[in-house]
N, C-alpha and C positions, 0 to 999 in steps of 0.2 A: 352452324358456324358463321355462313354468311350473316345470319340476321345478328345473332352475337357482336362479330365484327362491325355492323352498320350502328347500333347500338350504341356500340363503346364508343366511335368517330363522332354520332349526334352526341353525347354526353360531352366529350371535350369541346366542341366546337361551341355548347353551347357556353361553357365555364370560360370561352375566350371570351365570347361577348360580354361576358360577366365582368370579366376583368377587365375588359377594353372600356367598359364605362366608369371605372372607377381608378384604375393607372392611365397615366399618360407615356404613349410609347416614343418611342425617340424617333423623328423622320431616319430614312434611309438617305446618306450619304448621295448628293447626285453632280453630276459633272458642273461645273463652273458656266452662267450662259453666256451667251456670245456679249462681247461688250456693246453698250447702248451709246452710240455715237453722239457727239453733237456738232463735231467739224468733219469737213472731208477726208477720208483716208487719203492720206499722201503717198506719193510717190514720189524718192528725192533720188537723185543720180548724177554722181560725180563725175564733172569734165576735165578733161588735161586737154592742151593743145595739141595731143598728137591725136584729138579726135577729130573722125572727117564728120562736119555738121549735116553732110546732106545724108550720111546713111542714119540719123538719127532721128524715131519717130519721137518729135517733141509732145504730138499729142496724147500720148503713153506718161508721160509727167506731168507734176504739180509744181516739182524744184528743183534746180538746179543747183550745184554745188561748184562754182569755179575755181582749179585746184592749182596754185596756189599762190598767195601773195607770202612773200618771205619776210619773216620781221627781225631787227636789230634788234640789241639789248639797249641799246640809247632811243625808243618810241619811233624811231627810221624803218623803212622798209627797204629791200633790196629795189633796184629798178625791177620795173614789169615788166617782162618779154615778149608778151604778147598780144596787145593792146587791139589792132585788128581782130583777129580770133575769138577776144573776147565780144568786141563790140557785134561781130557776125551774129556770133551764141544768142546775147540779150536779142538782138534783131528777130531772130528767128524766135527763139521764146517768145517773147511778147505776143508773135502769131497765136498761141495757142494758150493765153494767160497763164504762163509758166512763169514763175517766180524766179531769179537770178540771186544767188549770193557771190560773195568772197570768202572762198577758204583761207583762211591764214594763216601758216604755220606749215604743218606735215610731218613726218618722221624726223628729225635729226636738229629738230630747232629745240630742245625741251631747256639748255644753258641758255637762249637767247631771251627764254620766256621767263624764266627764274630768275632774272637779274629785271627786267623789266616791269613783271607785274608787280617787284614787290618795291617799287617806287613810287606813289600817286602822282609826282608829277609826270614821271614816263609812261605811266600806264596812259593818264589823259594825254600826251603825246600822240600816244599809238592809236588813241580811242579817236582823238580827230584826225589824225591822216585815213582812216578806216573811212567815217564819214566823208573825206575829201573823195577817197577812191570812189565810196557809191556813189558820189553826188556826177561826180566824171563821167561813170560809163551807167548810168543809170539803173542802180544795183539796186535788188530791195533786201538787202539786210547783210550780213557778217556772221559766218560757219568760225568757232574758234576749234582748231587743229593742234590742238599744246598737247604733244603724246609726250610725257604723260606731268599732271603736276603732283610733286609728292605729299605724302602727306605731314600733316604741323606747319608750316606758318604758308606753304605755296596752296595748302585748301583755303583760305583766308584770302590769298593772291587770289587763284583763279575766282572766286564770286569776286570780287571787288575790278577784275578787271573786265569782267559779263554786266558791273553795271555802267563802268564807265563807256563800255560800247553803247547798253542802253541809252545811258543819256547823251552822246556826243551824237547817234542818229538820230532821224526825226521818226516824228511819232508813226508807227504802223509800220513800221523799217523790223526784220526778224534777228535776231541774234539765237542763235541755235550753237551748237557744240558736238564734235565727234568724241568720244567713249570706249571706256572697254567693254567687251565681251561681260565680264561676270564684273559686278558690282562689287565685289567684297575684296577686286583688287585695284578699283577705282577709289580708296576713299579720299585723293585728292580731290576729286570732284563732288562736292554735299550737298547733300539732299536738300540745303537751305541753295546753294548757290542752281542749280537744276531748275528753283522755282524762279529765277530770275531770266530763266530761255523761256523760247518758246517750244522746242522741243530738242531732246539728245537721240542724238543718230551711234545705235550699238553696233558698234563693229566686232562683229561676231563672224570673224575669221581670222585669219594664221593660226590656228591655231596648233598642237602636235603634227605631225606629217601625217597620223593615221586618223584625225579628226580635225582638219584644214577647219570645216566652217559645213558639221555635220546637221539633220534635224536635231538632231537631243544638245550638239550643243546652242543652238535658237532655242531650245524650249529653256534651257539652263540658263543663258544669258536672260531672257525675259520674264525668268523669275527669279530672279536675284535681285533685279532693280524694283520691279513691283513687291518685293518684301520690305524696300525702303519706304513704303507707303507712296513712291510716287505716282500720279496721275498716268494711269495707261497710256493716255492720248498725248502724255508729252514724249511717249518711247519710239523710236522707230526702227527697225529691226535691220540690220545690214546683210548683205549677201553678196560672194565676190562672184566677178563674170573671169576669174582665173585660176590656178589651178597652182597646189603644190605639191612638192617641192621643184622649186623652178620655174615658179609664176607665167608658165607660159598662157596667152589667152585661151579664154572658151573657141574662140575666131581660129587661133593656130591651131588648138588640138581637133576642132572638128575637122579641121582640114587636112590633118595629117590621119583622122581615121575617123569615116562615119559611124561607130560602132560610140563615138562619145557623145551622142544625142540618146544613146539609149542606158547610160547608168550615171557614178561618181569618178569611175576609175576608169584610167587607160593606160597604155604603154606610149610614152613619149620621149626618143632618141634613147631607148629602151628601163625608161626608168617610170615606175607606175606615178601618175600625176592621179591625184585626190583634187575634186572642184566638184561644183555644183551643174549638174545635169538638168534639163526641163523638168521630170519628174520633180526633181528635189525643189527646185526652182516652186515648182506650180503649190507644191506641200507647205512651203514657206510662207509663199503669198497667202495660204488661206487662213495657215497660224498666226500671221499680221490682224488678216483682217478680222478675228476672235477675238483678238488681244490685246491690240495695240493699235498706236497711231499711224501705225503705215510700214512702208517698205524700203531701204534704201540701197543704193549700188555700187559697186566697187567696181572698176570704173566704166562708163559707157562706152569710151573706145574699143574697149575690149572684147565688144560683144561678137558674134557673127551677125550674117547679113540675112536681109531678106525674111523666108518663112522658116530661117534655122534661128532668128533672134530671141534671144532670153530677155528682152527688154516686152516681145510681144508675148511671152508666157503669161507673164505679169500682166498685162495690160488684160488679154483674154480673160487670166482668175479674176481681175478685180472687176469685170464687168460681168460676168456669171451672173444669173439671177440666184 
């Protein structure tokens, strides 16, 4: 029976090779490889002025995100309220060849933007006070913040108002743009106007209370935009240093219980707070660095101190051999 058996196994195997010389078989299906760089992965991280500069390790960034210049609908800006604060920020960046922009915009300006981009004189307005601001505090570029522009004639607004920043800075000056999570609820933002940044920073969080800013939704979010055919290396992937519902920070809830250095979830003034933990943190940074062009922060003040910071998770993954 053995011999039988061995027999009949040499007869098929040999009828593969027979086949294998004459059919062409299909490769097997294999994972995606890691993306083949040709700029440095970034690291961008948004500052508010209620950040203290000295707990923050600049040398951990590439960018800086200055949050926020408020725009009019007549190409006006609110006044600047922080002017010191900011000039500290650039100061200390500089130390470490950290790049400085201007956010402008943020939550609750989306009428200010819709009335102004779809003017070319306002828009160039806004596009040279933008330029006045960098040339002031020695900024190198312009983050646009318009959550969100709709779609039909304000996608036409927001690229026409990404060139008018372009050409009102000078040349090597960044103009980059914040994003939704999933692309397919961005289509204000086109994939023609996209090629006119240097890169769009996904913000890929608030999002439900039981999936704030989980890994599956970063893998969803960075592929939804890469189905637009856009360039990886213009995507960078956002993550918050906060937690919901009730945005308290990474910084308050560790403090209120070390037990949130070790997951996503905690009890906070008894109501479970969903954010992102080291683990998840470390998990992110590595899907960035596969993937895409970097990592970005929601916000740096927010972080805790010391060797419980989420800014040194990151810093640590992206220096991993």
């Amino acid at each position: 029976m053995r011999r039988l058996v061995r027999a009949t196994w040499c007869a098929v195997a040999l009828a593969l090779v027979l086949v294998s010389c004459s059919v062409s078989v299909a490769p097997t299906e294999s994972p995606s490889p890691p993306l083949t760089r040709t700029q440095p992965f970034k690291v961008v991280g948004y500052i508010t002025p209620a950040a203290n500069i000295d707990a923050i390790d600049f040398s951990l960034l590439t960018h800086v995100n200055y949050s926020f210049l408020i725009p009019r609908a007549n190409g006006t800006t609110r006044p600047f309220g922080a002017p010191n604060h900011l000039r500290a920020v650039v100061a200390e960046a500089k130390k470490h060849d950290v790049k400085v922009l201007i956010a402008v915009g943020g939550w609750g300006w989306d009428k200010e933007f819709e009335t102004l981009a779809a003017d070319p004189v306002v828009r160039a307005k806004l596009a040279k006070r933008m330029a006045e601001f960098c040339d002031t505090y020695h900024l190198d570029g312009v983050d646009i913040d318009w959550e969100y522009p709709n779609t039909g004639a304000s996608t036409a607004h927001f690229a026409a108002l990404a060139i008018a920043f372009r050409s009102a800075l000078p040349a090597g000056a960044l103009v980059t743009a914040a994003v939704l999570a999933d692309a397919t609820d961005a289509e204000g933002i086109s994939t023609d106007a996209v090629g006119h940044l240097d890169f769009i920073n996904l913000m890929a969080y608030d999002g439900p209370r039981d999936d704030h800013s989980s890994y599956a939704m970063a893998e969803r979010s960075i592929a939804s935009w890469l189905a637009r055919g856009i360039d990886p290396e213009k995507l960078v992937l956002g993550v918050p240093f906060y937690g919901r519902p009730g945005n308290a920070t990474y910084r308050t809830l560790l403090a209120n219980d070390p037990a949130t250095a070790s997951g996503d979830r905690v009890l906070f003034n008894g109501v479970e707070q969903n954010y992102n933990g080291p683990a998840t943190i470390q998990r992110k940074t590595e899907l960035a660095l596969q993937s895409v062009g970097g990592i970005m922060i929601w916000e740096l003040s927010q972080d805790a101190r010391g060797s419980d910071s989420l800014l040194r998770v990151i810093g640590a993954t992206v220096a991993a051999p």
